[in-house]
C-alpha positions as CSV (number, residue, x, y, z in Angstrom):
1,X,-7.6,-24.0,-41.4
2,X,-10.3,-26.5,-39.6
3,X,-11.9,-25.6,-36.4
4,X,-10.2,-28.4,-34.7
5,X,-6.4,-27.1,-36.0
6,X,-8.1,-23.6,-35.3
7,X,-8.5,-24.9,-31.4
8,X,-5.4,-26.6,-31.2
9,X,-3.5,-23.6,-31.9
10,X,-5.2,-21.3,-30.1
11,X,-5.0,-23.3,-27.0
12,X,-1.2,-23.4,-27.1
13,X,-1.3,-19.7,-26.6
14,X,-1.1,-18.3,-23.3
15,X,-2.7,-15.4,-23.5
16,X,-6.9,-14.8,-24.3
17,X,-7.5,-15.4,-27.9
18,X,-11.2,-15.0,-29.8
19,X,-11.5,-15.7,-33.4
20,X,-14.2,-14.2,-35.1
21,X,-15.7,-16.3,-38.6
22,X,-16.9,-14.7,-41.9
23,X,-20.2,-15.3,-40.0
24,X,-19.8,-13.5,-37.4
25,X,-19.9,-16.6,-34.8
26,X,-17.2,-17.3,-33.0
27,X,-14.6,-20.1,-34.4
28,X,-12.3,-20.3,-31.7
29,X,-11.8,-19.3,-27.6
30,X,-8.9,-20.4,-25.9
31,X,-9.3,-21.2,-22.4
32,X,-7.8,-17.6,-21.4
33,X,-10.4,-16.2,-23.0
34,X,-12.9,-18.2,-21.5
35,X,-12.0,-17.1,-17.9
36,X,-12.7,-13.8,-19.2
37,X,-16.0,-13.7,-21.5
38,X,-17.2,-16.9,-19.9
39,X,-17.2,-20.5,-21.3
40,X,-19.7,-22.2,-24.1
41,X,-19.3,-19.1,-26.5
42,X,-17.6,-20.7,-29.5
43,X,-20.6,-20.8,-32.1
44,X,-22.4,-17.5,-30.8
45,X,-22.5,-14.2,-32.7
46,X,-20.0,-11.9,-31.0
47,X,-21.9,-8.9,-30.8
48,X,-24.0,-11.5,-27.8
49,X,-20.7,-11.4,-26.3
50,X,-18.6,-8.6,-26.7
51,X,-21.3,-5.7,-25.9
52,X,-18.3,-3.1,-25.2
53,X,-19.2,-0.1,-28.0
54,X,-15.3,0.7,-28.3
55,X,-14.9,-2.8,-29.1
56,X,-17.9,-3.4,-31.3
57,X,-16.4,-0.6,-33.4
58,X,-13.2,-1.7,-33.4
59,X,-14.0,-5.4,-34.8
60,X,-16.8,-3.4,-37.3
61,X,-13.5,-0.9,-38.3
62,X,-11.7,-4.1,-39.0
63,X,-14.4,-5.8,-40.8
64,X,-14.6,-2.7,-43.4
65,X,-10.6,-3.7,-44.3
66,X,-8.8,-1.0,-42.1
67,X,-5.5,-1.6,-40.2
68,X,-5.8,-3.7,-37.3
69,X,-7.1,-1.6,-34.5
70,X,-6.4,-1.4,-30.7
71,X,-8.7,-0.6,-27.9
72,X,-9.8,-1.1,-24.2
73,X,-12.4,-4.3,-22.6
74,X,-13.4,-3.8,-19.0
75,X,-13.9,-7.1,-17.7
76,X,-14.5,-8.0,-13.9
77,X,-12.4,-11.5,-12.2
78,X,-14.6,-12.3,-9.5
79,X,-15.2,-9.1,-7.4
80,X,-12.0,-7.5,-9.1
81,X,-12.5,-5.3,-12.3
82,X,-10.2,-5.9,-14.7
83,X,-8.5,-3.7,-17.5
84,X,-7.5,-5.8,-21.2
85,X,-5.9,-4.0,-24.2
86,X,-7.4,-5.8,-27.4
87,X,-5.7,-5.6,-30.7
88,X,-8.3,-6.4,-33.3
89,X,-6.2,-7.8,-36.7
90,X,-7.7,-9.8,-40.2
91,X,-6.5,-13.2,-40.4
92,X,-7.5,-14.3,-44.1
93,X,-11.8,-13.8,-43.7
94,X,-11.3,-14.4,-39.8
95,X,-10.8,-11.8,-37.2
96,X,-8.8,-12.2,-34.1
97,X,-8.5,-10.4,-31.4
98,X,-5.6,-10.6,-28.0
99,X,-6.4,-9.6,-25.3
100,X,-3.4,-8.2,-22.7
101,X,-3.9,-7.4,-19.2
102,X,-3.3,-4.1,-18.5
103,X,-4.5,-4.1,-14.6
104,X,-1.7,-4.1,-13.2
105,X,-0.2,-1.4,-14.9
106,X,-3.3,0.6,-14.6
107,X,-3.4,0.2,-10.7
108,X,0.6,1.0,-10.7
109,X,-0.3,4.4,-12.7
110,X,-3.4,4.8,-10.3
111,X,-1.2,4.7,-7.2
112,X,1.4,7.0,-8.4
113,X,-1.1,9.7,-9.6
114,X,-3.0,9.3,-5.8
115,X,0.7,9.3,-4.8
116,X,1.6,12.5,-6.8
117,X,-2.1,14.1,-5.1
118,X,-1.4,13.3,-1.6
119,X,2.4,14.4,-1.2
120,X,0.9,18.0,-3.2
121,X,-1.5,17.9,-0.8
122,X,0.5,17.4,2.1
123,X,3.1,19.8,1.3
124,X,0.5,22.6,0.1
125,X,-1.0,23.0,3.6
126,X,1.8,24.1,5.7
127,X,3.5,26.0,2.8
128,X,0.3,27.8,2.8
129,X,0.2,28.5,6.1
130,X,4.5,29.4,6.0
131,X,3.8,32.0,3.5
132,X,0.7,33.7,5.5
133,X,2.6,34.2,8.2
134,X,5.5,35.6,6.4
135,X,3.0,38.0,4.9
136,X,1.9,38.8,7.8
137,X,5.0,39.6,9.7
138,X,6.3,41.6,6.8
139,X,3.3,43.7,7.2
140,X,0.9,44.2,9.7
141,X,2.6,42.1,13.0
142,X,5.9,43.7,11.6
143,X,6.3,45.6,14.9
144,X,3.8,43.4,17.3
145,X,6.8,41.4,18.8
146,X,3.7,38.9,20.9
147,X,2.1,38.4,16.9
148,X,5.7,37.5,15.7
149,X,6.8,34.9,19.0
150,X,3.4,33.0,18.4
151,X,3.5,33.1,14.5
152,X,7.5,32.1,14.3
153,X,6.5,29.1,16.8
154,X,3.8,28.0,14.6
155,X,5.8,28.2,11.5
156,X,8.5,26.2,13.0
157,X,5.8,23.6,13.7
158,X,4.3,23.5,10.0
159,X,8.2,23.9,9.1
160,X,9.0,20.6,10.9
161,X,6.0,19.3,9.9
162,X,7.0,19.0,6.2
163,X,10.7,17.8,6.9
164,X,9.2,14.8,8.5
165,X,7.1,14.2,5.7
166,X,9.9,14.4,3.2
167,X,12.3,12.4,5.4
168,X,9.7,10.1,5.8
169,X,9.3,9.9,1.7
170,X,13.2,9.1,1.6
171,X,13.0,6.8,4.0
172,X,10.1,4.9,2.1
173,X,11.7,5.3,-1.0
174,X,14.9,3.5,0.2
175,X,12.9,0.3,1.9
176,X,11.3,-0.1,-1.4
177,X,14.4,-0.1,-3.1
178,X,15.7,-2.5,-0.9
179,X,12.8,-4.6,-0.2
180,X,13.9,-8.2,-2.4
181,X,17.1,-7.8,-0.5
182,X,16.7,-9.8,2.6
183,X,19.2,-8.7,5.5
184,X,21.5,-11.0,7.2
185,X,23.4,-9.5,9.9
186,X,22.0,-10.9,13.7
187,X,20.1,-8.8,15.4
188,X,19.5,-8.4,19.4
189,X,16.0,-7.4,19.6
190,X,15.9,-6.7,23.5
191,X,18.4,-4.5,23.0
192,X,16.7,-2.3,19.9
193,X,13.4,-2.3,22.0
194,X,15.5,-1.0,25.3
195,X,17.2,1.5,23.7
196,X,13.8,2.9,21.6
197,X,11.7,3.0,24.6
198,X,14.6,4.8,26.5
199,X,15.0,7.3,23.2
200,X,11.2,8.1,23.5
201,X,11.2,8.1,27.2
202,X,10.8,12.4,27.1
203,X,7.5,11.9,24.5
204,X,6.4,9.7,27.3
205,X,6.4,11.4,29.8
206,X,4.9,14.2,28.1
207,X,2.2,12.2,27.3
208,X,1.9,10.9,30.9
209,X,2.3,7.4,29.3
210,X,4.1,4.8,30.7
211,X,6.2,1.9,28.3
212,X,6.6,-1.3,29.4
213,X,8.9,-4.0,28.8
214,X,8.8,-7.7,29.0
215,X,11.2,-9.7,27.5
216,X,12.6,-13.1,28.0
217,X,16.1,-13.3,30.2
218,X,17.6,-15.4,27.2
219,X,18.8,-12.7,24.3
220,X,16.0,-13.1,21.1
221,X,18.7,-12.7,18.1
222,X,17.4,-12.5,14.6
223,X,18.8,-12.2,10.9
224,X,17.6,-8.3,10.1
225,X,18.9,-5.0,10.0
226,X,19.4,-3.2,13.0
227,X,18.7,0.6,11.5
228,X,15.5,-0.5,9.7
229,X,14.1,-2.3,12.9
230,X,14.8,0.0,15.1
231,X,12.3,2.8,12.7
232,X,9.7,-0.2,12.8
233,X,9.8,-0.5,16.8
234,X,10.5,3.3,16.8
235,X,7.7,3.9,14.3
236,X,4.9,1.5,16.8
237,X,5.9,2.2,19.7
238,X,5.3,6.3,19.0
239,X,1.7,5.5,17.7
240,X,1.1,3.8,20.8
241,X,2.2,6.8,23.2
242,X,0.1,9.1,20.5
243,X,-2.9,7.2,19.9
244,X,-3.1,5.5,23.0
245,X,-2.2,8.0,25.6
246,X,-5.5,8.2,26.9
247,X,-4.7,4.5,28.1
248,X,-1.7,5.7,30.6
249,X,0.5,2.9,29.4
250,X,2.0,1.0,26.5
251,X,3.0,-2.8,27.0
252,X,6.1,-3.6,24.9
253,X,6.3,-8.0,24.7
254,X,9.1,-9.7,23.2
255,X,8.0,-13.6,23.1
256,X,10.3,-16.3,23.1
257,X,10.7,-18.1,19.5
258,X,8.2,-20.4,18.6
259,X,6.3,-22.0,15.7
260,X,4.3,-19.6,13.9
261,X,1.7,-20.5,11.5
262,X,2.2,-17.3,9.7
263,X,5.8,-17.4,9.0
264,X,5.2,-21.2,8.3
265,X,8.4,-21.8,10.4
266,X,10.2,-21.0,13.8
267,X,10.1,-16.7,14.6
268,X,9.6,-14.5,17.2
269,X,6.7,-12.1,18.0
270,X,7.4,-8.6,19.5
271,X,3.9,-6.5,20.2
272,X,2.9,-3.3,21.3
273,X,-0.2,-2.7,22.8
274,X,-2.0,0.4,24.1
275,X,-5.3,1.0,25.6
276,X,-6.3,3.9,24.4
277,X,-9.4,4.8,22.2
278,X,-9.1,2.3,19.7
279,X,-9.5,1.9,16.0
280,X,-12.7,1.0,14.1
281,X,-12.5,-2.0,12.5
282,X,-13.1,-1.2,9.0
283,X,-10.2,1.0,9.2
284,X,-7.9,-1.6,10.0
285,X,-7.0,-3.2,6.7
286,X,-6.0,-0.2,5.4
287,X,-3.5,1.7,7.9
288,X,-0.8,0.7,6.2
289,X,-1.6,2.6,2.8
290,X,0.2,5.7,2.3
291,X,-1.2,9.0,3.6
292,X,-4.4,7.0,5.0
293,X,-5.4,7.9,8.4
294,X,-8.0,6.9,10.9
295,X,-8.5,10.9,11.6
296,X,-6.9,13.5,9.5
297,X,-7.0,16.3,12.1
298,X,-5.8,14.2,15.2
299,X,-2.8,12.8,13.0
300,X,-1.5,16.0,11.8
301,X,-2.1,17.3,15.2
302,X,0.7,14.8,17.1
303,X,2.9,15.1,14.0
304,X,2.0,12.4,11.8
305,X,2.6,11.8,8.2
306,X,0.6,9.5,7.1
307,X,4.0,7.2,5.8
308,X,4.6,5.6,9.3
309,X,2.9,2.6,8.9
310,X,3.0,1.7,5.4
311,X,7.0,2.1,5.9
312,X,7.2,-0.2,8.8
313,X,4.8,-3.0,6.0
314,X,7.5,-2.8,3.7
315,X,10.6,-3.3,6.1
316,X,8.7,-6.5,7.7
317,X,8.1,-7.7,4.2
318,X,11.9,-7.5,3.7
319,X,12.6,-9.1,6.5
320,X,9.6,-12.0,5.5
321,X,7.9,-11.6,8.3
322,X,4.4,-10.6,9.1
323,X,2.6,-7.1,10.8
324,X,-0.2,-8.1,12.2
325,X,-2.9,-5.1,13.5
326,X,-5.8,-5.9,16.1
327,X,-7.6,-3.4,17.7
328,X,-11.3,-2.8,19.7
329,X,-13.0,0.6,20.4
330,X,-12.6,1.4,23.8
331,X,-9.6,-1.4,24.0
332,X,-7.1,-0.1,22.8
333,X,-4.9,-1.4,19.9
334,X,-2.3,-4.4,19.3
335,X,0.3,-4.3,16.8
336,X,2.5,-7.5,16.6
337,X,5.5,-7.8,14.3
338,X,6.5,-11.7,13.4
339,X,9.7,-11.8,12.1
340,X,11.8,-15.1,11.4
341,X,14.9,-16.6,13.1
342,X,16.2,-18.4,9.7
């Protein structure tokens, strides 16, 4: 086959092909290829480009006459590394190798192993502490009824503690599952945001925080689902009397539809805002992974799970609209929820 028949077919192919000559140079790279090793490399020796050990190997194993071999190239797309499977086959005296990308499925397996880790390590810590105290008050506080009041108390706490966390690993489970369904049913969201704030009106008050509401006197009605918006308003409106308590109050704004350049359309904004303590900004972009949290202790301390947020993403992504999170030490913090009218 000539180099220029070589080129054509490779070309056609969608996927990063290299072909390797009886030389050693390269005969062919297809233009996949070339956004991966970088372009100009047809006519070099490989071993210039391909400086991976596995893979030098591989092509070497190949070379000998063995059965085409499969292996790993580490590659980087701008400032993202990248992961490629490369089978390594004889093609009359040429060698070719395909290369597959495997990054996603490598971050996918990386997320459920962190996944896996944090719920063990959610769970561990209060089943530790569960079966201390039930040690404990089989034994030595068996008959010290003041021991036994104050341990039951806090093992009702770590108790509670871990049925949030699973209810809150259901609940994220069913949003996921549910996420490419959008929701059509209309939705008054005055009336979800009047009837959370009065639901968390006791938490309030025990906070000594004060929720406020503003809202336009015409009704602000919206294609959703009523349950799932009601755990997103429920969800930031709770992290504001948390978190922000040291504020005094939480301002609750439903704004009247409007062009919005992030929905690219007609929506309507809802925020919550605190002035409390305030989150450092390089936390920001990543509140809404699973089990992250600005402070570990202070989070477990109010009750949280470390799901909340990352729960309330994926029901605004169903709903196509956008979460928005700004906040300033010693400011406080505003979450806004875009959500779209069509």
């Amino acid at each position: 086959m000539t180099s220029d028949t070589l080129s054509a077919v490779t070309d056609a192919l969608p996927i990063p092909i290299l072909v390797i000559g009886p030389d050693d140079r390269i005969r062919a790279a297809n233009p996949p290829v070339e956004a991966v090793l970088g372009p100009g490399i047809v006519g070099r020796l490989y071993i210039t480009i391909l400086r991976q050990p596995a893979l030098l190997e591989a092509i070497a194993k190949v070379r000998e006459g063995l059965d085409a071999q499969t292996t790993r190239f580490a590659g980087r797309d701008g400032t993202k590394d990248t992961i490629y499977r490369v089978v390594i086959a004889r093609a009359g005296t040429d060698i070719v190798l395909s290369f597959e990308d495997q990054t996603a499925a490598e971050e996918a397996g990386q997320m459920r192993r962190d996944f896996v880790a944090n719920v063990s390590h959610e769970l561990r810590t209060p089943l530790t502490a569960l079966l201390g105290f039930i040690e404990t008050l089989g034994g030595a506080a068996r008959d010290d009824a003041a021991a036994r009041d104050r341990f039951l108390g806090i093992m009702q706490k770590e108790a509670s503690r871990m049925t949030r966390l699973v209810d809150d690993l259901l609940s994220l489970s069913r949003v996921e599952e549910d996420e490419r369904v959008r929701p059509r049913e209309d939705v008054d969201l005055a009336g979800i945001l009047s009837s959370v704030i009065k639901g968390l009106e006791p938490q309030a008050e025990k906070a000594g925080v004060k929720v406020c509401l503003r809202a336009p006197e015409e009704s602000e009605v919206v294609p959703g689902d009523t349950g799932q918006l009601i755990q997103v308003f429920s969800n930031l409106i709770e992290n504001g009397i948390k978190y922000g308590a040291s504020g005094g109050v939480v301002n609750v704004t439903l704004f009247n539809r409007e062009a919005h350049a992030r929905l690219r359309g007609e929506g309507v904004q809802v925020s919550v805002a605190d002035r409390g303590d305030g989150i450092p900004s390089h936390h920001i972009a990543r509140l809404t992974e699973r089990f992250y949290r600005v402070d570990n202790h202070r989070s477990r301390e109010v009750g949280g799970t470390g799901l909340g947020l990352a729960i309330v993403k994926h029901i605004v992504n169903r709903h196509r609209g956008r979460l928005v999170i700004e906040s300033e030490e010693g400011q406080g913090t505003e979450v806004s929820v875009f959500l779209p009218t069509q």
